[in-house]
C-alpha positions as CSV (number, residue, x, y, z in Angstrom):
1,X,239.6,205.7,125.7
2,X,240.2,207.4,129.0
3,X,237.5,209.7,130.7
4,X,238.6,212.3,133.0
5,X,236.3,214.3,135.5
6,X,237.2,217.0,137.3
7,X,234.2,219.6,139.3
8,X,235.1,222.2,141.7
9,X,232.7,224.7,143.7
10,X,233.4,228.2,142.2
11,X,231.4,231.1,144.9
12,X,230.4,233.1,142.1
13,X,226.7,233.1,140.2
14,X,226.4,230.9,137.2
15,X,226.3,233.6,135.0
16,X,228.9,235.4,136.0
17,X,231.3,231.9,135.6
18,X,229.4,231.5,132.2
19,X,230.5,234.8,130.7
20,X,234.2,233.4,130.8
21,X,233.8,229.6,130.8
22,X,231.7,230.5,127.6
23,X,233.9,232.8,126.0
24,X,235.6,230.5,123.3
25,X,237.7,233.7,122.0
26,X,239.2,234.9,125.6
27,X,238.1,232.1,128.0
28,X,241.2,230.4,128.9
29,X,243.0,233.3,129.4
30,X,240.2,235.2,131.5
31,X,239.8,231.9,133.5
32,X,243.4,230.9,134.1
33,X,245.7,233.7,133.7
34,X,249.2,232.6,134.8
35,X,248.6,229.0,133.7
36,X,247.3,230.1,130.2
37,X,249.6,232.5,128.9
38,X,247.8,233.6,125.8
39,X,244.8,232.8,123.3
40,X,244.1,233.4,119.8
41,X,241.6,232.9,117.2
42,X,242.0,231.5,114.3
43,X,238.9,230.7,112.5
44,X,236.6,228.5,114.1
45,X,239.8,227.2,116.4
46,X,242.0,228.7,119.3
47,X,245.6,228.5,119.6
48,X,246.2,228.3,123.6
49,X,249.2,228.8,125.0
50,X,249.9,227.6,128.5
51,X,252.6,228.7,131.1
52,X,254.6,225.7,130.2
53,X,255.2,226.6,126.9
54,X,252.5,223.7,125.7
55,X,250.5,225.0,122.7
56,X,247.3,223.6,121.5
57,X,245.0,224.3,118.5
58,X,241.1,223.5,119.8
59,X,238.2,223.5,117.4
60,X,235.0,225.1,119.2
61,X,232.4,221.6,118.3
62,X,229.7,223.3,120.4
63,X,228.6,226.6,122.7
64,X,225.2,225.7,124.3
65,X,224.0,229.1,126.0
66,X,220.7,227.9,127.2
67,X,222.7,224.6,128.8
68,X,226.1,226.9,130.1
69,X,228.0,224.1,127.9
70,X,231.3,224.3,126.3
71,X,232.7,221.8,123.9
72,X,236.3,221.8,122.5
73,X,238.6,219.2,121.1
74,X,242.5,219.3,120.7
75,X,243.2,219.1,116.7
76,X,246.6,220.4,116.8
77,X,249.8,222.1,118.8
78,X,252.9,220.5,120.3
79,X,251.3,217.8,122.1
80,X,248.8,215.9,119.5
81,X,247.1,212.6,120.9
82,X,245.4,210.5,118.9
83,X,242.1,211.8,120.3
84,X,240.9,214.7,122.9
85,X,237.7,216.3,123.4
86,X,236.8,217.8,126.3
87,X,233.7,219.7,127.6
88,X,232.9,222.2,130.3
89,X,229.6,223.2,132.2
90,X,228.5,225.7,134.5
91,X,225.9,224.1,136.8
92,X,223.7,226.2,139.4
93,X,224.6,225.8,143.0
94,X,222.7,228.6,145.0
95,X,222.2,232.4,143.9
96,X,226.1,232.9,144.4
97,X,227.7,229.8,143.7
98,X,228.0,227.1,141.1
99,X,230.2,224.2,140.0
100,X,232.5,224.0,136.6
101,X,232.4,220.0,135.6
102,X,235.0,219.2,133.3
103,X,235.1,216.2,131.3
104,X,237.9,214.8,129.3
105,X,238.0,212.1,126.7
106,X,241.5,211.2,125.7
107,X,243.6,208.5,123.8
108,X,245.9,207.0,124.2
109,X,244.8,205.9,127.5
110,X,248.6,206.8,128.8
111,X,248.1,210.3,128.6
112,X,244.9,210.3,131.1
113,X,247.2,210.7,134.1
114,X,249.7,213.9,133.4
115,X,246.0,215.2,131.7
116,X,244.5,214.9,134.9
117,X,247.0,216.6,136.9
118,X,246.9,219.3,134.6
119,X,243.0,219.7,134.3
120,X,243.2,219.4,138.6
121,X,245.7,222.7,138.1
122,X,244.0,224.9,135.6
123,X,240.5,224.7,138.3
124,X,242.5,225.5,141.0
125,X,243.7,228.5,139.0
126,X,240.2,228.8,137.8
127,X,238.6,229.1,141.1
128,X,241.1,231.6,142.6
129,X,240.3,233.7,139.6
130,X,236.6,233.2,139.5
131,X,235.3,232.9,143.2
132,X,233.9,235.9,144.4
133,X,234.3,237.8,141.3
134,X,232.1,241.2,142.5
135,X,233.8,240.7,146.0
136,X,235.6,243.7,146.0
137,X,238.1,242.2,148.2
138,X,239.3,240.1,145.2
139,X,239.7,243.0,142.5
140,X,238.8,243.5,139.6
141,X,236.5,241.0,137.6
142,X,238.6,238.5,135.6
């Protein structure tokens, strides 16, 4: 099985990346607008539906408050590997600034490679979106 990890800095407190990163209704679309085009609920699932037209159905396994933890896996959508979990945490850098680590866990192996690329996307999408998020320079919060 192929493990992917991906952390970027994000200059924004910990709690103000949590409220999106832990939103497992809105989060992708909060966090990545233009790369994720849309997300719905469905149950205990999200249908996500990315810029590229890829759809995916992920099952929330876990939302750990106390630990700023997300955990997902893929169950369904137009691309359907054999196996993909993934899980995302918001770790404490300073008073205004933090790091998202993102960890993937995919098979078949082959598809570590375009995942990667794609996971290295979304956080730069991420971090434009979240850095600075009461800088008023940068808008309104996401």
């Amino acid at each position: 099985m192929a493990s992917i990890s991906k952390e970027i800095v994000i200059e924004s407190s910990a709690e103000e990346v949590w409220d999106v990163i832990g939103d497992f209704a809105t989060g992708p679309s909060r966090m990545a607008p233009g790369f994720v085009e849309d997300t719905q609920v469905e149950a205990d699932c999200r249908v996500v539906t990315f810029a590229d037209g890829t759809v995916v159905r992920e099952r929330r396994v876990s939302v750990d408050h106390p630990t700023r933890r997300i955990v997902y896996a893929v169950v369904g959508g137009n691309v359907q590997p054999d196996h993909d979990n993934a899980a995302m945490q918001v770790v404490v850098d300073g008073e205004r600034r933090c790091r998202l680590v993102w960890i993937r866990d995919v098979l078949p192996d082959e598809l570590a490679a375009s995942m990667a690329e794609a996971m290295t996307h979304g956080l730069g999408v991420i971090k434009r979106t979240l850095d600075d998020a009461r800088d008023p320079r940068h808008g309104s919060r996401a």
